[in-house]
C-alpha positions as CSV (number, residue, x, y, z in Angstrom):
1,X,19.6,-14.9,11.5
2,X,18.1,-18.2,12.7
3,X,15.1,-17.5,14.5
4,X,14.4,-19.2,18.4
5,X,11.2,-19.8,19.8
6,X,10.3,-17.0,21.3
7,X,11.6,-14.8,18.0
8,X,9.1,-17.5,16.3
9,X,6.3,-16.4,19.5
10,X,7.3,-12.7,18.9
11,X,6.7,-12.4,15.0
12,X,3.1,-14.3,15.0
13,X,2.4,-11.6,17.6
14,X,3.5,-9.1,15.4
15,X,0.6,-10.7,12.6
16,X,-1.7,-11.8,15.3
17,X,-2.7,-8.5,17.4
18,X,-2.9,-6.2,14.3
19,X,-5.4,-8.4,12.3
20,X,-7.8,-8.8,15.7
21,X,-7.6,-5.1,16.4
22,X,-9.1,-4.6,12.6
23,X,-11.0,-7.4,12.5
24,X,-12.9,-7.0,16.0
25,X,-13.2,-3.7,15.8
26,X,-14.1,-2.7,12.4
27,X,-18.5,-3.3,13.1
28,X,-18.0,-0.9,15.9
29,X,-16.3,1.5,13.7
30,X,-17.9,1.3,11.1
31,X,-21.3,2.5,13.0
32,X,-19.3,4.7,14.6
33,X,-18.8,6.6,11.5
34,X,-22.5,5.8,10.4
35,X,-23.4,7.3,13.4
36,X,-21.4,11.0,12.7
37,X,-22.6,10.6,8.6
38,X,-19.4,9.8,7.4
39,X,-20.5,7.3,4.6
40,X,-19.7,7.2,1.3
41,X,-21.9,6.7,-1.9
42,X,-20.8,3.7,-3.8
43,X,-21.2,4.7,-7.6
44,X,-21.0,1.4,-9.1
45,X,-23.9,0.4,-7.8
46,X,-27.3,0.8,-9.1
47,X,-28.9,2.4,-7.0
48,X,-25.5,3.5,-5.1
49,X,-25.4,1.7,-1.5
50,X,-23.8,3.9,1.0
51,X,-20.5,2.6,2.6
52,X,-19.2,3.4,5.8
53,X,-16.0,5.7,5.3
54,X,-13.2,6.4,5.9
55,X,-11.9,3.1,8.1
56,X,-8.1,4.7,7.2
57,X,-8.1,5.5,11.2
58,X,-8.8,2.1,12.6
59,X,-6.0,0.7,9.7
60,X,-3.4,3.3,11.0
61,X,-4.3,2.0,14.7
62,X,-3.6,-1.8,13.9
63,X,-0.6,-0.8,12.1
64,X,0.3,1.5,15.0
65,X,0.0,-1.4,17.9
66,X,2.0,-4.0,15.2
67,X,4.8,-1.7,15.0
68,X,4.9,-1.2,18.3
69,X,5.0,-4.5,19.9
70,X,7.9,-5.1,17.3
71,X,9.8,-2.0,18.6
72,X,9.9,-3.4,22.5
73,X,9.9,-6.7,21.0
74,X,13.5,-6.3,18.9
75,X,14.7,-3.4,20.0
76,X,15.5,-2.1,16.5
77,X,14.6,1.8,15.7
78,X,12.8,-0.2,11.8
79,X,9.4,-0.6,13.4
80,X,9.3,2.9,14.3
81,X,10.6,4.5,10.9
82,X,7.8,2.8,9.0
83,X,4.9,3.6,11.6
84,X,6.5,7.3,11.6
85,X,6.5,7.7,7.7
86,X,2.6,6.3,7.7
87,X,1.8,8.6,10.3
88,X,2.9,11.6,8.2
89,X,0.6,9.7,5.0
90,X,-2.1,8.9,6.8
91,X,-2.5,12.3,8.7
92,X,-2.1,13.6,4.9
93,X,-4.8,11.0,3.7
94,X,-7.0,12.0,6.4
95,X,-7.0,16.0,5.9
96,X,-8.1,15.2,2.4
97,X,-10.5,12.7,3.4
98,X,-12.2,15.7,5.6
99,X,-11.2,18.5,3.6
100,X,-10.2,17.4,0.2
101,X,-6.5,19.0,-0.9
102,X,-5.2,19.6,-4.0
103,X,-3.9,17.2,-6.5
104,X,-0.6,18.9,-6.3
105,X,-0.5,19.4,-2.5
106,X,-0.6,15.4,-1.6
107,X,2.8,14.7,-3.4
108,X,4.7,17.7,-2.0
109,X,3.6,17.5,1.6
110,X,4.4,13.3,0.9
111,X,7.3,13.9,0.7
112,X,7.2,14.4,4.6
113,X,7.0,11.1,5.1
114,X,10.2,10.2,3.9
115,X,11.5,12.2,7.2
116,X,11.2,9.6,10.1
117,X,13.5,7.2,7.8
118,X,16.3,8.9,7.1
119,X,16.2,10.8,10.5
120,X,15.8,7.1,12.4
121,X,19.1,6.4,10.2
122,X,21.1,8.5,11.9
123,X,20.6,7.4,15.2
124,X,20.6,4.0,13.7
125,X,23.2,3.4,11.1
126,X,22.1,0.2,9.4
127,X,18.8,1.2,9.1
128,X,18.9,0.9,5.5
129,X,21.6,1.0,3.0
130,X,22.2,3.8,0.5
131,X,22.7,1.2,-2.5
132,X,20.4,-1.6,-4.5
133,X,20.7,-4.8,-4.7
134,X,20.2,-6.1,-8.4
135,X,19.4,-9.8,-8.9
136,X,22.5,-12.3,-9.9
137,X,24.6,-8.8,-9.9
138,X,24.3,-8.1,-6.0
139,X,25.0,-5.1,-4.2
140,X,26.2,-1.3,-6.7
141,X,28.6,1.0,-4.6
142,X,27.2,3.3,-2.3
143,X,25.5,6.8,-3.1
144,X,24.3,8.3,0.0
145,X,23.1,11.0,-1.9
146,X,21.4,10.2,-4.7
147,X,19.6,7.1,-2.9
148,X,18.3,9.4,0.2
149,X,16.9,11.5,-2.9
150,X,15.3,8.8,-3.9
151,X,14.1,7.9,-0.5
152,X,12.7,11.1,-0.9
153,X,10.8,10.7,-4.2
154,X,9.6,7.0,-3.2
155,X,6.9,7.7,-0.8
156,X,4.6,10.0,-3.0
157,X,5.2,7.8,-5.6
158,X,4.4,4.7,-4.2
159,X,1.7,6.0,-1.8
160,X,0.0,7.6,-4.4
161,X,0.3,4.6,-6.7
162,X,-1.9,2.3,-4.0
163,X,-4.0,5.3,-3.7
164,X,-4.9,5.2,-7.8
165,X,-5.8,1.6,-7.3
166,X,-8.8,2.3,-4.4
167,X,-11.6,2.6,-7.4
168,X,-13.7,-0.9,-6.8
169,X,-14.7,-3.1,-4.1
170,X,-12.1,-5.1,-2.9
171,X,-9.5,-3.4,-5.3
172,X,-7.0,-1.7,-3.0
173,X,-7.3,-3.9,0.1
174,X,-6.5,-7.5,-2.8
175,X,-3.9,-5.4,-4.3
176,X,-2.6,-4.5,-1.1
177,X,-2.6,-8.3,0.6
178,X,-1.2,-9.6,-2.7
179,X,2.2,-7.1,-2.6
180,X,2.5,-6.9,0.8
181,X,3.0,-10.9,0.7
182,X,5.4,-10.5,-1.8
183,X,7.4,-7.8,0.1
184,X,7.5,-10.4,3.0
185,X,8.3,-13.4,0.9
186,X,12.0,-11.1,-0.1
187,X,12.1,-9.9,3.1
188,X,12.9,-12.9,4.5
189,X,15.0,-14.6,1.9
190,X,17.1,-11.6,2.9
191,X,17.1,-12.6,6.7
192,X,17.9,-16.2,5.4
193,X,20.8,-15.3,3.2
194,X,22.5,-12.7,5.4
195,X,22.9,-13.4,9.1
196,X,23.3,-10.0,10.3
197,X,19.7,-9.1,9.2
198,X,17.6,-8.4,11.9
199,X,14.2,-9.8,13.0
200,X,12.7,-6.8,13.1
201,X,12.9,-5.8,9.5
202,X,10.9,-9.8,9.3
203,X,8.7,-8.1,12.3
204,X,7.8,-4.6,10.6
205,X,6.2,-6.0,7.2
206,X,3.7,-8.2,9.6
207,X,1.8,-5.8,10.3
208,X,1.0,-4.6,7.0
209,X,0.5,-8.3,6.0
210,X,-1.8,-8.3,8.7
211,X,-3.9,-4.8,8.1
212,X,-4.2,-6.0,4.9
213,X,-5.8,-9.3,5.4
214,X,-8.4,-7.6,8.3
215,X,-9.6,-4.9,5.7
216,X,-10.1,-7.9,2.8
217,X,-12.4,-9.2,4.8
218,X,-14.5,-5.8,5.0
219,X,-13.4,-4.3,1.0
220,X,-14.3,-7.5,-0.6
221,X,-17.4,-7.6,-2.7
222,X,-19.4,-6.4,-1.8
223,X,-17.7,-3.3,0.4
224,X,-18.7,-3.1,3.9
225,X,-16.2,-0.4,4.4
226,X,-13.8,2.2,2.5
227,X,-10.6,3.2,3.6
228,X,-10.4,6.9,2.3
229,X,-7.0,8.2,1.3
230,X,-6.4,7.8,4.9
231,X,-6.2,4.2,4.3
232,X,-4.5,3.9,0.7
233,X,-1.6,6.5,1.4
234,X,-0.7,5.2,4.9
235,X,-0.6,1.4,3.0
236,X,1.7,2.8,0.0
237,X,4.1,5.1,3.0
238,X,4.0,1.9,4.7
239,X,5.3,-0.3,1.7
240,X,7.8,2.2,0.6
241,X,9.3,2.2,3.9
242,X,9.2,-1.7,4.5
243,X,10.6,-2.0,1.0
244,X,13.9,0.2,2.0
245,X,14.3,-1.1,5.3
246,X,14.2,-4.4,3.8
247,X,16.5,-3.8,1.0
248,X,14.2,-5.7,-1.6
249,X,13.5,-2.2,-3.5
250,X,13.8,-3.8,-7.1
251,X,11.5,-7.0,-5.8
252,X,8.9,-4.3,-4.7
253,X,9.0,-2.2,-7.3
254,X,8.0,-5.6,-9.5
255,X,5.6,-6.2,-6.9
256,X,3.3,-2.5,-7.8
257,X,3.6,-2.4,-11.6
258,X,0.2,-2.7,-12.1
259,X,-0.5,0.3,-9.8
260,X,3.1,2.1,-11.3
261,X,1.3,1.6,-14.6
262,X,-2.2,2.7,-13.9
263,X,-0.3,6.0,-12.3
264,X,1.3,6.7,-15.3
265,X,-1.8,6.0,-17.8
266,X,-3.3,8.4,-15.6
267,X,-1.0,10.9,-14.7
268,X,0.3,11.1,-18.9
269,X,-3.7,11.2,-20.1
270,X,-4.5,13.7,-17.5
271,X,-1.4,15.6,-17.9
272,X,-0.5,16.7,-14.3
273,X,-1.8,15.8,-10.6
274,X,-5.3,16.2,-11.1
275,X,-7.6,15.7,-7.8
276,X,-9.7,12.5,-8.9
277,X,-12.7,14.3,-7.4
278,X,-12.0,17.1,-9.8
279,X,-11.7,15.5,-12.9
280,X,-13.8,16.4,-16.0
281,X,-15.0,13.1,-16.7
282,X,-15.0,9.3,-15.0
283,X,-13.1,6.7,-16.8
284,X,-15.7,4.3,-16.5
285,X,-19.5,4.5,-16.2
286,X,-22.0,1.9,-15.3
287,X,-24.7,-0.2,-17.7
288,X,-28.1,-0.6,-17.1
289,X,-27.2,-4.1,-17.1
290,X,-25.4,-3.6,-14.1
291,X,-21.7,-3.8,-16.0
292,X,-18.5,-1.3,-16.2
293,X,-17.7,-0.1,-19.3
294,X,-15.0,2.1,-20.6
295,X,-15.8,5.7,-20.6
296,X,-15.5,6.8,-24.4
297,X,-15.4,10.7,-23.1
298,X,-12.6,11.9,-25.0
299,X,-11.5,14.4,-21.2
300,X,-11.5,10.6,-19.6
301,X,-8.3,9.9,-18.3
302,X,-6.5,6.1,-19.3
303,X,-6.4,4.2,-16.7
304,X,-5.7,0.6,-16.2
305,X,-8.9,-0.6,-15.6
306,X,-10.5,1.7,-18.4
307,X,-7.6,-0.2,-20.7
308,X,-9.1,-3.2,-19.7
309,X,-12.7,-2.4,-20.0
310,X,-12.0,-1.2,-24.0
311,X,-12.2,-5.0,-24.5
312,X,-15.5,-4.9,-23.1
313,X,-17.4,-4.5,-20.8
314,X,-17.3,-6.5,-17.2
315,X,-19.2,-6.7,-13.6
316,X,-17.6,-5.5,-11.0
317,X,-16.0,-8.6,-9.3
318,X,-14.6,-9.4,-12.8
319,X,-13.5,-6.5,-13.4
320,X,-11.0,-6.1,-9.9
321,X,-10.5,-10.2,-10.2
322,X,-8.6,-8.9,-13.5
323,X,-6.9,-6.7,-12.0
324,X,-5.9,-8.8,-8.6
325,X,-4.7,-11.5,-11.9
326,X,-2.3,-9.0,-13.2
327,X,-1.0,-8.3,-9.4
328,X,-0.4,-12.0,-9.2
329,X,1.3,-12.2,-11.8
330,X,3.5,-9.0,-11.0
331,X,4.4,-10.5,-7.5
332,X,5.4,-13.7,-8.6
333,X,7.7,-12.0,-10.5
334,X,8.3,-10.3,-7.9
335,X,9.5,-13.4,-6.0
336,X,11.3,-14.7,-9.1
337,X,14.1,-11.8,-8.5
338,X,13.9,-12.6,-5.0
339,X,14.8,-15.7,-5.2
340,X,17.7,-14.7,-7.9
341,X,19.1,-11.7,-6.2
342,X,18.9,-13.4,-2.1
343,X,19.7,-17.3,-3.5
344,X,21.8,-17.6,-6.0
């Protein structure tokens, strides 16, 4: 669809109010929550500074009004299945921010959040389509069923994946800007190559573009603010959905590998859905001299960043800047199919 003026007016909106909200109102926030004791310790720091937490409300609210304005903006029922389904996470996020749930309970109730999506496709029948498009290959037949399964397994999945990768200052807000740029960059290759697309598919990743960039500016090194699982769920629902709705699901899933990786390490040395809070041992632990280094606890689980840390030990800016390198890479890959499956 070839974009007027005013769709070109609409869209920086759609960027524009969502970063402001965050950005202007993240200091008042964040002594809001100082104010009520809600701060966090942060453990890689000797001693530990305390960090205002969690900010995942004041994310969900810039995503909220960037959703919204796309909604009356395009009149398309897409801006309102992804803010539905990161409702659902981040009301999920937030109960275990407050009250800490299980490590089994925060897949099964995310899988809630999947709800708004397929429900909005009813009313809405090109929501989405129930098929993938493969790079060079194009579009495999249609199977309603086993892709609204999939639907379905997605959002814990993915959500949970960003949520893994919220360890280090600056980790899951980089990580988050970096793939959310690639999930725009297919995003609109697919508006360019098929003119039906609509706008508001273009409209609906803004925000999370946008979210993204405002809490960078806060989670960098060193932290000014945490997100909670508030935050990192509502960003992974958010993704998953955008991802769908955009029908760049293989480009996406490029896009995470670092965070689809670090789930698995996890999830295969830990064996099971193990509340991080809860388990036995850290998989990293902090030097005198001020470094990370990998926890050699035999109960520590394997995670990506302990992988990398085997090799030796690193500060904390290294350390994430290693991890925002393999995230670059991954979503420049990422654009690579892209640019194969909406191009040639």
């Amino acid at each position: 669809m070839q974009p007027s003026l005013a769709d070109v007016g609409l869209l920086l909106l759609s960027f524009i109010m969502p970063l402001l909200l965050v950005v202007l109102a993240m200091p008042r926030f964040n002594q809001y929550l100082v104010k009520l004791g809600r701060v966090a310790d942060d453990v890689h720091k000797d001693p530990p500074t305390k960090v205002p937490f969690p900010v995942g409300p004041l994310l969900f609210l810039g995503a909220l009004a960037g959703e919204i304005f796309a909604y009356f903006a395009f009149g398309s029922l897409v801006p309102l299945a992804v803010i539905g389904g990161a409702a659902i996470a981040f009301a999920i996020g937030l109960a275990d921010d407050l009250f800490v749930l299980g490590g089994k309970t925060k897949p099964l109730l995310l899988l809630f959040a999947a709800v708004p999506l397929v429900v909005s496709a009813v009313f809405q029948k090109d929501l989405y389509e129930s098929n993938l498009t493969f790079p060079l290959l194009g579009h495999i037949g249609e199977h309603f069923t086993i892709y609204v399964l999939l639907v379905f397994i997605a959002f814990p999945v993915v959500a949970d994946a960003f949520n893994m990768m919220d360890s280090f200052n600056g980790q899951i807000s980089g990580f988050a800007l970096l793939t959310s740029l690639a999930l725009l960059f297919g995003v609109v290759l697919h508006a360019i190559a098929d003119p039906s697309f609509s706008l508001a598919r273009v409209a609906s990743v803004l925000p999370l573009v946008a979210i993204a960039v405002g809490f960078f500016v806060f989670n960098r090194y060193p932290s000014k603010a945490f997100d909670g699982d508030s935050g990192a769920l509502m960003i992974g629902a958010m993704f998953a959905s955008l991802a769908i709705t955009g029908g760049v699901e293989i480009a996406a899933m490029i896009a995470i590998v670092p965070a689809i990786l670090n789930s698995f390490y996890t999830l295969s040395s830990a064996r099971g859905f193990v509340e991080r809070r809860r388990m036995a041992a850290r998989p990293t632990r902090l030097g005198e001299d001020g470094k990370m280094y990998a926890s050699l606890e035999p109960s520590s689980p394997n995670t990506l960043i302990r992988l990398i840390l085997l090799s030796g030990p690193l500060d904390e800016r290294d350390l994430v800047k290693s991890i925002l390198i393999l995230t670059v890479v991954a979503c420049l890959l990422s654009g690579a199919i892209s640019i194969l499956t909406w191009v040639f």
